[in-house]
C-alpha positions, 0 to 999 in steps of 0.5 A, a space after each residue: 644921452 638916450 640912456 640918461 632921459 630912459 632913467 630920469 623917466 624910469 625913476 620919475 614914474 617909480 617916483 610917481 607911483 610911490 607917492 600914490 599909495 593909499 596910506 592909512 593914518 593910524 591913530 590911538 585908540 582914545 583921544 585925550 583931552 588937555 585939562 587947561 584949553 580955554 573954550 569960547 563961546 559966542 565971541 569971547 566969553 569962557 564956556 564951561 563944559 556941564 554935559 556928559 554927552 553920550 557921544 562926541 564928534 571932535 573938529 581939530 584943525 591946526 594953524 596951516 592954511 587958511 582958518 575961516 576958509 578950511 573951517 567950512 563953519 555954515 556946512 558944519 552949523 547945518 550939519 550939527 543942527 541936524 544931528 542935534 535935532 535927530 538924536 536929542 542933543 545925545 552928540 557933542 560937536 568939540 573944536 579944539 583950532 589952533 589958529 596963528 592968531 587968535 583974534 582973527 578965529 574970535 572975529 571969524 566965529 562971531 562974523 559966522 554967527 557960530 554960537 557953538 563951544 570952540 577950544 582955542 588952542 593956541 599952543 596945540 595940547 590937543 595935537 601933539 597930546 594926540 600926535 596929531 599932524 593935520 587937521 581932523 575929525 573924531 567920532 568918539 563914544 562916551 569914554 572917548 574912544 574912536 569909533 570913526 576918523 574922517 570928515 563927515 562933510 567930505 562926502 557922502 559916504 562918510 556922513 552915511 558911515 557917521 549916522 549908521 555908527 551914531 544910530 547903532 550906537 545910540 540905539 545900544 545904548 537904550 537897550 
């Protein structure tokens, strides 16, 4: 019997440790964009993309989970007003959300005051185009190459890795 629980534990721990690792998401060099995702803005009125912005930060997020409260859309208007304001409107904020249901997602944006462009993706192009699994976030430059992958408003070091490559970028830019 002694035997028997030494193994059990030996391969719990192996088990455990294995599940620890610090595994790096590997994602294409450019992200694509699906041609026919509706967009809304302001409740439910069409929204037509007519800028060519400099910069774009992409929000995915697919339907696991709990959509008005993953979203974290009052961190994100503050965060997105800030950058607007220091860089010009030079960045683009895109979500492409693939909610369960799509009225629920029109009702959040609208109870959130969240008047911002929003691709309601309802059969997930924008994920399986871009074999993403979980939701996520993109920094891209103008032709839509990822600079950097990772939520901004996870931590502060990463909203600090955001503003250094936005500014170094933009700052090339005008030179």
């Amino acid at each position: 019997m002694k035997m028997k629980s030494k193994y059990l534990i030996f391969v719990s721990i192996v088990l455990i440790l294995l599940s620890c690792n610090d595994k790096k998401t590997v994602y294409q060099d450019k992200i694509e964009f699906p041609p026919d995702v509706t967009a809304f803005m302001s409740g439910d009125s069409v929204y037509e993309e007519s800028v060519s912005p400099e910069m774009k930060i992409v929000i995915y997020a697919d339907s696991s989970g709990c959509t008005g409260c993953k979203l974290e859309l009052d961190m994100w208007k503050f965060y997105m007003e800030s950058i607007s304001q220091k860089y010009n409107d030079r960045v683009l904020f895109m979500y492409y959300l693939q909610p369960r249901d799509k009225d629920e997602l029109l009702f959040i944006l609208e109870n959130e005051e969240f008047n911002y462009p929003v691709y309601i993706d309802m059969d997930n192009q924008f994920g399986k185009l871009n074999s993403l699994h979980a939701d996520e976030v993109f920094l891209l430059d103008k032709d839509n190459h990822i600079l950097l992958a990772g939520n901004p408003l996870a931590t502060t070091k990463r909203k600090k890795e955001y503003e250094e490559v936005i500014q170094k970028y933009l700052n090339e830019k005008k030179s």
